[in-house]
C-alpha positions as CSV (number, residue, x, y, z in Angstrom):
1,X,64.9,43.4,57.5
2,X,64.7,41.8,61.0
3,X,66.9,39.2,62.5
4,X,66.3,36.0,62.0
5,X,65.3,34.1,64.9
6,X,65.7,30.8,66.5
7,X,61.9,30.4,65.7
8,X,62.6,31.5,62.0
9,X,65.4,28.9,61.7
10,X,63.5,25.7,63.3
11,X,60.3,26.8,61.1
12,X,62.7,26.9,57.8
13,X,64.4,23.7,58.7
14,X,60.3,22.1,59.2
15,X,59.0,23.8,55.6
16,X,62.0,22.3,54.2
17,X,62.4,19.0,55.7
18,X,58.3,18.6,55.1
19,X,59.5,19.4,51.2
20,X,62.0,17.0,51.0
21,X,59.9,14.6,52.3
22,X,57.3,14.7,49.5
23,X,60.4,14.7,46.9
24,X,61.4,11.4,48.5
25,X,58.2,10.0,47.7
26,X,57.8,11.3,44.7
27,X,61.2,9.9,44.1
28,X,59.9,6.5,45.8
29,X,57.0,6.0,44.0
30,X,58.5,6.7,40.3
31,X,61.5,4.1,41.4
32,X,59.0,1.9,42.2
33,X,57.0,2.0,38.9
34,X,60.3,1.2,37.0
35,X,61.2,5.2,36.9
36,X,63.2,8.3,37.5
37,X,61.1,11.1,39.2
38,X,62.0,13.3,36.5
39,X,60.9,10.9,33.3
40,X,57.5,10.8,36.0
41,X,56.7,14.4,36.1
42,X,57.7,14.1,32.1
43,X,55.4,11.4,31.4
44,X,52.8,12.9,33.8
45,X,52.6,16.3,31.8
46,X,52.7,14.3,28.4
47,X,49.8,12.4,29.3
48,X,47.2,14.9,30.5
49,X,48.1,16.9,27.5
50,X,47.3,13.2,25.3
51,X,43.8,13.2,27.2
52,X,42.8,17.1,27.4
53,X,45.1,19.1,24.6
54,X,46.0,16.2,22.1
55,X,48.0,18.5,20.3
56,X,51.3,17.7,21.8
57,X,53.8,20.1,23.6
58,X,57.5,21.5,22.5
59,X,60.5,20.4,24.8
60,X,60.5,24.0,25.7
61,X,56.9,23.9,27.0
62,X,58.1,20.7,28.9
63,X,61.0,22.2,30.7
64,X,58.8,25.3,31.8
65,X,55.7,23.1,32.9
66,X,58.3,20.7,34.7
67,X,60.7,23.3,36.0
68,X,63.7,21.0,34.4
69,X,66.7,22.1,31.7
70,X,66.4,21.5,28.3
71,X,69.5,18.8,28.7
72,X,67.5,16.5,31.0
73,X,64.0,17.1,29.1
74,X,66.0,16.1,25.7
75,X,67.5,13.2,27.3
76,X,64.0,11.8,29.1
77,X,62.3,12.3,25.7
78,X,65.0,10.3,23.6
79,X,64.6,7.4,25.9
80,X,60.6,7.9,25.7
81,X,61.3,8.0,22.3
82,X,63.6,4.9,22.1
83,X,60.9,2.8,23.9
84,X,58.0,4.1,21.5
85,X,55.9,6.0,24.3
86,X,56.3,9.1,22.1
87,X,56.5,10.3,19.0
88,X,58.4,13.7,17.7
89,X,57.4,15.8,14.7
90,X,58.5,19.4,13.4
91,X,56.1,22.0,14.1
92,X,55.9,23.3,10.2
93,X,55.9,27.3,10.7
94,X,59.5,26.3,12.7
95,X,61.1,23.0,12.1
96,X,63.4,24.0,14.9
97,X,60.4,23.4,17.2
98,X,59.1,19.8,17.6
99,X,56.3,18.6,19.4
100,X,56.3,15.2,21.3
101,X,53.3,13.4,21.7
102,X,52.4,10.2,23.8
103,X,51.7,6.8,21.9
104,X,49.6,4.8,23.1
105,X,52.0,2.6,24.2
106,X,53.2,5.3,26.2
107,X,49.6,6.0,27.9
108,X,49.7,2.4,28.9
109,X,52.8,2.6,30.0
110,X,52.2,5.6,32.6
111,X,48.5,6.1,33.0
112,X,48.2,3.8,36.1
113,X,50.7,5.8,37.6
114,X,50.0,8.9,36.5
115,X,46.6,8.6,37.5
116,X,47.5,7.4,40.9
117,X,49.6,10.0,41.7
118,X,47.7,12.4,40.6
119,X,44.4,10.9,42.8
120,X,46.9,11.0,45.7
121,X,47.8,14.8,45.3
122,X,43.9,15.7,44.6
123,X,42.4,13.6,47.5
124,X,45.5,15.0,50.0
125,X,44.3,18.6,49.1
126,X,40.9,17.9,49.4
127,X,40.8,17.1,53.3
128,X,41.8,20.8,53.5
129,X,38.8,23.1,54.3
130,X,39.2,25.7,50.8
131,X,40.5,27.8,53.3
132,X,43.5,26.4,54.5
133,X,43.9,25.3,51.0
134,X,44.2,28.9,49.5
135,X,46.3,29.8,52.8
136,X,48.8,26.5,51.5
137,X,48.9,27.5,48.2
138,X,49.4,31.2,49.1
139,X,51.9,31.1,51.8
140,X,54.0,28.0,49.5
141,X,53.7,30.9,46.5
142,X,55.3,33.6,48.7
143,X,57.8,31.2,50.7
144,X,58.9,30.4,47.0
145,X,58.5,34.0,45.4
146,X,61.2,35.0,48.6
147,X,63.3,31.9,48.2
148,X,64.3,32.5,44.5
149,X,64.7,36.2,45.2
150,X,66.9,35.3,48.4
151,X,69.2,32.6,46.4
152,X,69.9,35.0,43.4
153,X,71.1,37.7,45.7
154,X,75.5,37.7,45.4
155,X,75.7,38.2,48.9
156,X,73.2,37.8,52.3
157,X,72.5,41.0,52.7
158,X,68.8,41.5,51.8
């Protein structure tokens, strides 16, 4: 592998300050609707399952589709739970699984904001021609594939 460059460095510090930037207002706009970021990107997979799927999604699906651990996923869903924005019922072939579902109260609750949000990251993307998008989403794909490689190594030696 090549040294890493003074170019390398600034352009890694950019990528990663431009990242958490978005996670601050991500972060900014769940505070600001009365909740954490992570009950928000939750919530947000909960609901478009309510409207497309309807059949509900296992904690386990949650923490993979949100990148979160089962300990904060469990948590979030007994507040969600507590407040009546979901419901929780054992799948029958495995009454270890259960699937949690949004109430309606809970797609009142978050559809505004979900909807928003979602409009916000849609709209963003679409004033990219579809070829810088595919170059975005390829090059943010590899930066990440490299990163997690990278970060799991024992030592820097790569």
């Amino acid at each position: 592998m090549d040294a890493i460059t003074e170019e390398d460095r600034k352009n890694a510090y950019l990528y990663c300050k431009f990242r958490d930037e978005q996670f601050a207002l991500y972060d900014e706009y769940a505070k600001r609707h009365g909740m954490m970021m992570k009950t928000l990107l939750v919530v947000n997979v909960l609901f478009y399952d309510a409207v497309y799927q309807k059949g509900g999604m296992t904690q386990k699906e949650i923490c993979r589709r949100t990148f979160q651990s089962k300990q904060t996923v469990n948590l979030i869903i007994k507040n969600l739970l507590a407040e009546n924005y979901v419901t929780v019922t054992e799948v029958p072939e495995n009454k270890r699984n259960k699937l949690v579902r949004m109430t309606g109260a809970g797609m009142a609750y978050c559809e505004k904001v979900v909807r928003h949000i979602t409009w916000a990251e849609d709209t963003a993307m679409s004033m990219f021609t579809p070829e810088e998008q595919k170059q975005l989403i390829g090059l943010s794909r590899k930066f990440t594939k490299n990163l997690t490689r990278l970060v799991n190594l024992e030592t820097e030696d790569a």
